[in-house]
C-alpha positions as CSV (number, residue, x, y, z in Angstrom):
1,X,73.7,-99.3,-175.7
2,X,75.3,-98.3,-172.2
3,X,78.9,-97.8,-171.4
4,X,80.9,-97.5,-168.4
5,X,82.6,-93.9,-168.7
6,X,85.1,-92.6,-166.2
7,X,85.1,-89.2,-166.6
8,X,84.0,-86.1,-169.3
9,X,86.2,-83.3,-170.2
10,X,84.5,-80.8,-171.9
11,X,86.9,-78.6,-173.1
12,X,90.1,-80.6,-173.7
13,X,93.2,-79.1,-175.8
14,X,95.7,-81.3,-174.9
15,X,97.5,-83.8,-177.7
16,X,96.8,-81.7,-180.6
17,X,95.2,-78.3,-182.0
18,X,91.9,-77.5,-181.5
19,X,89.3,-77.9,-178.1
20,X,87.7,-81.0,-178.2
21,X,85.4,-83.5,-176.0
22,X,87.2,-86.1,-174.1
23,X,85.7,-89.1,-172.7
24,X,87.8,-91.6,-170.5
25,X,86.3,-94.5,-170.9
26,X,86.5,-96.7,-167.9
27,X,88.4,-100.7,-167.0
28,X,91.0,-101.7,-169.1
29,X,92.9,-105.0,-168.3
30,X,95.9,-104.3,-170.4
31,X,97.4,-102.1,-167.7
32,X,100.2,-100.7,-169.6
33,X,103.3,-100.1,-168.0
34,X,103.6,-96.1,-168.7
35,X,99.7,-95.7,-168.7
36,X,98.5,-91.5,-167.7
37,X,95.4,-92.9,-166.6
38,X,96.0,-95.9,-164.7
39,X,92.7,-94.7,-162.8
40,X,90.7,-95.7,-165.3
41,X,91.8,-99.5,-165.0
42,X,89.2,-101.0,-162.6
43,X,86.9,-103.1,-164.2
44,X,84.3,-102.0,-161.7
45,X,84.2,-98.5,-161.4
46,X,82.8,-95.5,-163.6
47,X,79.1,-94.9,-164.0
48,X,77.3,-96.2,-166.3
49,X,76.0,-93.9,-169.3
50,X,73.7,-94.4,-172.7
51,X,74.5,-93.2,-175.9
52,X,72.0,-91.0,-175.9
53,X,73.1,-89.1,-172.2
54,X,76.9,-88.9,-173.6
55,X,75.7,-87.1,-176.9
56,X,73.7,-84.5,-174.5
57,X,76.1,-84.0,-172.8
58,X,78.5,-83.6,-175.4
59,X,76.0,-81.4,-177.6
60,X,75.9,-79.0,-174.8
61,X,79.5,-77.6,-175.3
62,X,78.7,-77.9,-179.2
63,X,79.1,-74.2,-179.8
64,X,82.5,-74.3,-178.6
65,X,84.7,-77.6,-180.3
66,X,82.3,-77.0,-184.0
67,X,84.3,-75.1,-186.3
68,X,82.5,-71.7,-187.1
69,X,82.4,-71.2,-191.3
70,X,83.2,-67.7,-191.8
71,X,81.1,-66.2,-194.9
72,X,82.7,-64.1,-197.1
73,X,80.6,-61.1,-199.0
């Protein structure tokens, strides 16, 4: 399975607590009126990526958005 993705951010804290791993998925014909990303509207831009390249690259910042269980003595 491939998808067009417009951009990663790897360490995204924005819209809630926590750091998490953003994709921006890209070409969306709704075009809202107040959209943040209106960059990511054309239908023909973006790269293309598998599932398999997105989770490496996501599993490379896995250290830092996976909850660390603290164990108690």
């Amino acid at each position: 399975m491939k998808g067009k993705i417009h951009s990663f951010e790897s360490l995204g804290a924005v819209d809630g607590p926590g750091i998490r791993f953003v994709i921006f998925m890209q070409g969306c014909a709704l075009q809202c009126q107040y959209c943040q990303n209106r960059d990511t509207w054309d239908l023909h831009g973006g790269t293309e990526y598998s599932a398999d390249e997105v989770l490496e690259r996501i599993l490379k910042y896995k250290n830092y958005i996976m909850p660390h269980r603290r164990r108690y003595h």
